[in-house]
C-alpha positions in Angstrom: -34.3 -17.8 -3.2 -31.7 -19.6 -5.4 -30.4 -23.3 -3.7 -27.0 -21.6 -3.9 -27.9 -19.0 -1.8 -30.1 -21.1 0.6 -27.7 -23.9 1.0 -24.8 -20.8 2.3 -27.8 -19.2 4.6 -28.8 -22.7 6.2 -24.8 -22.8 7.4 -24.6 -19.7 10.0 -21.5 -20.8 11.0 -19.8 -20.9 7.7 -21.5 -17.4 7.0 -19.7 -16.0 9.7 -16.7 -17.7 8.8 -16.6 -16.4 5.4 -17.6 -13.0 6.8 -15.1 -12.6 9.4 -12.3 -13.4 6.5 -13.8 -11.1 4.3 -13.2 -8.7 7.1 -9.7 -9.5 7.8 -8.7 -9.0 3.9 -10.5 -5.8 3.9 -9.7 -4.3 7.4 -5.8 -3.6 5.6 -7.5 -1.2 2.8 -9.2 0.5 5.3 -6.5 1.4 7.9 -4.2 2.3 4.5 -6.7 5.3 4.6 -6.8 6.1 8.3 -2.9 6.4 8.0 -3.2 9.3 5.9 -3.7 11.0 9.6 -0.3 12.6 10.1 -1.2 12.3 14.0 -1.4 8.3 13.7 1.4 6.7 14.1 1.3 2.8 13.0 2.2 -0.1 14.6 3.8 -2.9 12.7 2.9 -6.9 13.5 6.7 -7.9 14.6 5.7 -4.6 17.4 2.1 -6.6 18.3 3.9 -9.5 18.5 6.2 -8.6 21.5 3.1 -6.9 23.1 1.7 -10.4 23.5 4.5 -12.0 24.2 5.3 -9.8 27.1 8.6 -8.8 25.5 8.1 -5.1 25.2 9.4 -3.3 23.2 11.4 0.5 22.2 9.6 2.5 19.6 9.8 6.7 19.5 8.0 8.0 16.5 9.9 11.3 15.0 8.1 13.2 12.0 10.1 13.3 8.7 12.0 16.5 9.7 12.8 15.0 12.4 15.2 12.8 10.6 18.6 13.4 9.2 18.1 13.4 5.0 22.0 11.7 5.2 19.4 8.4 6.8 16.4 8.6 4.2 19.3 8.9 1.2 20.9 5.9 2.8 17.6 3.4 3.1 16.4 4.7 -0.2 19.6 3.5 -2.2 20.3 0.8 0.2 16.5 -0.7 -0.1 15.0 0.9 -2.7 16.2 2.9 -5.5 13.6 3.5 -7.8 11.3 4.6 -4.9 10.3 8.1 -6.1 9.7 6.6 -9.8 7.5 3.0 -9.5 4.1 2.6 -8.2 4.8 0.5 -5.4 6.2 -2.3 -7.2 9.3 -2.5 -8.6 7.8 -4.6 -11.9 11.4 -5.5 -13.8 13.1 -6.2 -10.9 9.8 -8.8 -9.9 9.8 -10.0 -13.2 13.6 -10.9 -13.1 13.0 -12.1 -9.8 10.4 -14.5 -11.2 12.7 -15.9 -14.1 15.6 -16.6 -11.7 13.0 -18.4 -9.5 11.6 -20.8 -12.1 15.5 -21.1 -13.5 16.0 -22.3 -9.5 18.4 -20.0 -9.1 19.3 -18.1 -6.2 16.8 -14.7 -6.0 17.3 -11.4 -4.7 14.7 -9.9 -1.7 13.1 -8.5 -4.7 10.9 -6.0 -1.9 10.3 -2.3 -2.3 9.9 -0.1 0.6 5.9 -0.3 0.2 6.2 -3.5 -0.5 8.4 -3.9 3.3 6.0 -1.0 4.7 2.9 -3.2 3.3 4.4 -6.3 5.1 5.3 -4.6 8.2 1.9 -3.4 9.0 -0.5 -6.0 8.1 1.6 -9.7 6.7 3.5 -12.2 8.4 7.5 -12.5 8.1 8.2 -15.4 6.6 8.8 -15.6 3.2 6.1 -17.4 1.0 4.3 -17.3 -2.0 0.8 -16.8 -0.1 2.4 -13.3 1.7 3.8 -12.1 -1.4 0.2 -12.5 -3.6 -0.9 -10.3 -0.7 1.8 -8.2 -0.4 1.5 -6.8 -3.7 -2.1 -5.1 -3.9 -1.3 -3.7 -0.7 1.7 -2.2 -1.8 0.3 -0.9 -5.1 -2.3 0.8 -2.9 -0.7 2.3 -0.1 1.7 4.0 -2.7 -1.3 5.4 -4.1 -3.2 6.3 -1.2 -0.1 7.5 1.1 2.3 10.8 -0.5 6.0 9.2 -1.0 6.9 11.4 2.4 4.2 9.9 4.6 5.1 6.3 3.2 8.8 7.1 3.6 7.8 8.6 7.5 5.5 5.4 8.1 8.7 2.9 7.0 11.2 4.1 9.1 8.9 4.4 12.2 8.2 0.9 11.9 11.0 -1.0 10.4 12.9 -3.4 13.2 16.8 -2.2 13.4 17.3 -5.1 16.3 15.6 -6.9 19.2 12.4 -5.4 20.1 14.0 -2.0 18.2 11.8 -0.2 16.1 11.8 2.9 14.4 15.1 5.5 13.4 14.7 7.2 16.7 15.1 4.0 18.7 17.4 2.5 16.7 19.6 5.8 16.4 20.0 6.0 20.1 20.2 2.1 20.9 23.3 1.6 18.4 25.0 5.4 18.0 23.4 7.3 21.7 22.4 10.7 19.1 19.2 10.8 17.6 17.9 10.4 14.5 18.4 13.8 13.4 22.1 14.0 14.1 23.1 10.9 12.1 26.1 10.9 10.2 26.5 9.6 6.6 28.7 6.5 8.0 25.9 6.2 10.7 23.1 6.4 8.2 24.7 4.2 5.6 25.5 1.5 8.7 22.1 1.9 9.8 20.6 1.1 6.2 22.6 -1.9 5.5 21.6 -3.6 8.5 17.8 -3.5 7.6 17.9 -6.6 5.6 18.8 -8.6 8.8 18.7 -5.9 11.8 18.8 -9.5 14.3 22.4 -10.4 12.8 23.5 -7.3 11.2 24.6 -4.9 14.3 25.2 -1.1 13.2 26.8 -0.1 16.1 29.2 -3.0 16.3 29.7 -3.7 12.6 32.2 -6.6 11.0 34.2 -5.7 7.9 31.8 -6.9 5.5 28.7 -4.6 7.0 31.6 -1.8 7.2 32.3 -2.6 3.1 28.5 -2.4 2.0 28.2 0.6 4.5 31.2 2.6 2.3 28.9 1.2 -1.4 25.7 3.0 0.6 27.7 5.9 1.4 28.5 7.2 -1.7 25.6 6.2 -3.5 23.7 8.4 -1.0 26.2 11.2 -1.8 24.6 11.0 -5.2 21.4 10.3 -4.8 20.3 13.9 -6.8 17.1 13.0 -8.7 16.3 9.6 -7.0 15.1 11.1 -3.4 13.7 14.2 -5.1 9.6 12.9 -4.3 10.8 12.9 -0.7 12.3 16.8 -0.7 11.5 18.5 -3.8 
């Protein structure tokens, strides 16, 4: 047996160690899979974390049909316009994200939507370099792995729209009382810009600036055409 190989197997406890992480990178990949399951509905971290808090929280999963097309038009140009075209990263916009990084200057989020959905499910929400080396094979895979429709369905099932709110349905009746299929265009495009800060940014009680980057959402949505055609083509 080679010394290297000896010295790890005399250490049990580091074996285990190194196993158990091995197991925690991997166990991501292996659930991207499972989710291909239309009947399994995903929990994200930030909803695991108020389960052991005690906190609770409100989450109604709704299938794709389930939810207005005005909403998905809204996200998509809100969060993530090239969605139906890139591979799960966005590589220019990184790249430029990069470059203003190492200039020191201030960066845009930078994040697709499987980059968010990637992050949701299995990272931490802080922002750091770490989460982000992470981030990006898992979002390069579940775009592959996942249809655009079930990625798009697993997103906005997940994402938090306030305080222990999380998915369309929830957040559709906590801020506007209708459900998510019954969303208008000013409700969807309210909805949307609130994602990048659903704590602060309130939807149903929105100040003038949320109200001014609802109207840009709004008729970018109107013509969305081409750009949401991997969703309903």
């Amino acid at each position: 047996m080679p010394a290297r190989r000896r010295w790890f197997e005399d250490r049990p406890v580091l074996k285990r160690i190194v196993l158990g992480l091995l197991a925690v990178l991997i166990l991501p990949y292996a659930l991207i899979f499972l989710y291909l399951l239309p009947f399994i509905h995903p929990v994200s971290t930030l909803m695991l974390r108020d389960l052991v808090l005690l906190r609770g929280y409100d989450r109604r999963w709704v299938s794709l049909d389930e939810i207005s097309p005005v909403l998905v038009q809204s996200v998509m140009m809100s969060e993530d316009g090239q969605y139906c075209f890139h591979g799960g990263v966005d590589w220019a916009e990184m790249r430029m994200l990069v470059e203003d990084t190492l200039k020191g200057q201030a960066t845009r989020g930078g994040s697709t939507i499987p980059m968010q959905t990637a992050k949701n499910l299995f990272l931490w929400n802080s922002r750091s370099f770490v989460r982000k080396a992470m981030e990006l094979p898992l979002a390069v895979t579940t775009d592959f792995v996942l249809s655009k429709r079930r990625l798009m369905e697993i997103y906005l099932n997940i994402a938090e729209w306030g305080p222990g709110i999380y998915g369309i349905e929830a957040a559709a009746q906590h801020h506007f009382k209708v459900p998510a299929s019954k969303l208008t265009r000013r409700q969807a495009s309210l909805l949307a810009v609130s994602l990048p800060n659903p704590i602060d940014r309130k939807a149903g009680k929105p100040g003038r600036g949320l109200r001014r980057l609802a109207g840009v959402i709004e008729r970018r949505a109107q013509g969305s055409g081409d750009y949401i055609k991997c969703i309903y083509e």
